[in-house]
N, C-alpha and C positions, 0 to 999 in steps of 0.2 A: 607340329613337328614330330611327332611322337607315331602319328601314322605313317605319316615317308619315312622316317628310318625303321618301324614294322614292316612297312614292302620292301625296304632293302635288302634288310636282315633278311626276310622270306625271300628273295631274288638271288643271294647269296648263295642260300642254302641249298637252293635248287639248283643252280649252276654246279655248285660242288660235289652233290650227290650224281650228279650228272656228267660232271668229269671224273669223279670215282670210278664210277659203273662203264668208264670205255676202257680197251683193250691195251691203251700205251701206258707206259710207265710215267712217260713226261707230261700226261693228262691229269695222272693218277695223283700226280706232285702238285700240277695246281690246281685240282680238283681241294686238296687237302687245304693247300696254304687258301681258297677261300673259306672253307668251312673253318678255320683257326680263324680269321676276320670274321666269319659273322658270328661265330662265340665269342669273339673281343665287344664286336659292337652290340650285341646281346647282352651281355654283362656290364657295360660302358652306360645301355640306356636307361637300366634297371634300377643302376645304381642313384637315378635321377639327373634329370636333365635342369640346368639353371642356369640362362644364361647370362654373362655378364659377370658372375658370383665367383670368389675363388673359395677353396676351403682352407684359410688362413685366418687366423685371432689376428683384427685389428690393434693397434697398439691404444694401452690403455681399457682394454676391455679385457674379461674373465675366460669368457667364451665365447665362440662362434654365435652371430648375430643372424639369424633365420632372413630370407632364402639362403640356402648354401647347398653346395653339392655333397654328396658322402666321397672321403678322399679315398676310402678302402678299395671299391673297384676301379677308381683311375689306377692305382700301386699296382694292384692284381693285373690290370690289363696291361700296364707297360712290362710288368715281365712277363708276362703269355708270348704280347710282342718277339721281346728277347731271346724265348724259348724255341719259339716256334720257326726264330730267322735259322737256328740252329740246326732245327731239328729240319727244315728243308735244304740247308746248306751239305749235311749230313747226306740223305735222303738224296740228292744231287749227284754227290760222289759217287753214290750207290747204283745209281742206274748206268754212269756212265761206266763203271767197270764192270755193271754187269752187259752195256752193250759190247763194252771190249771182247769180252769172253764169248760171248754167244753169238755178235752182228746180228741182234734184233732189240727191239724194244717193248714187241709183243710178248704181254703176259700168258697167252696161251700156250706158245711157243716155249715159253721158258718152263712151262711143268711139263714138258716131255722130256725134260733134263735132269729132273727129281734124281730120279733112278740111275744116271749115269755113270759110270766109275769114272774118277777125274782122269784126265788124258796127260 
């Protein structure tokens, strides 16, 4: 199990870096939110995989009873989650009022406006 979601993660990350490195904006957006997923599920596998197991003290007992998962990176991931729905909701708004302004979405396009005095 541990090898399929190492080729996922790796399949993620390439797609990401992949639609980073093209010319749109709206590539550029989900180029990002997969690479946020495969640092979720890079940190999610790490943390250890158990299946079956929750990380909760049974009743009647002191502490956690081995196998168990670490609860630290599931926490950590669910707010990456939360962070990152933000940060491309955000990043959203962004592109469309900068297509507003400009009518393109092309990042090349848009640095020959650097220099521009606002109109």
């Amino acid at each position: 199990m541990t090898l399929v979601l190492a080729i996922v993660i790796g399949l993620l990350y390439a797609a990401g870096l992949y639609l980073v490195m093209r010319r749109s904006m709206v590539k550029l957006i989900f180029g990002l939110a997969l690479l946020g997923h495969a640092a979720n599920l890079l940190i999610f596998t790490l943390g250890g995989l158990v299946r079956g197991e929750t990380p909760i003290v049974p009743p009647g007992q002191e502490s956690l009873v081995p196998p168990y998962p670490d609860p630290v990176p599931e926490a950590l991931v669910l707010t990456a989650i939360v962070i990152g729905f933000a940060v491309q909701a955000f990043a959203l708004v962004l592109v469309k009022r900068a297509h507003q302004e400009t009518g393109t979405d092309d990042l090349d396009s848009l640095r020959s406006t650097d220099g521009a005095p606002p109109s």
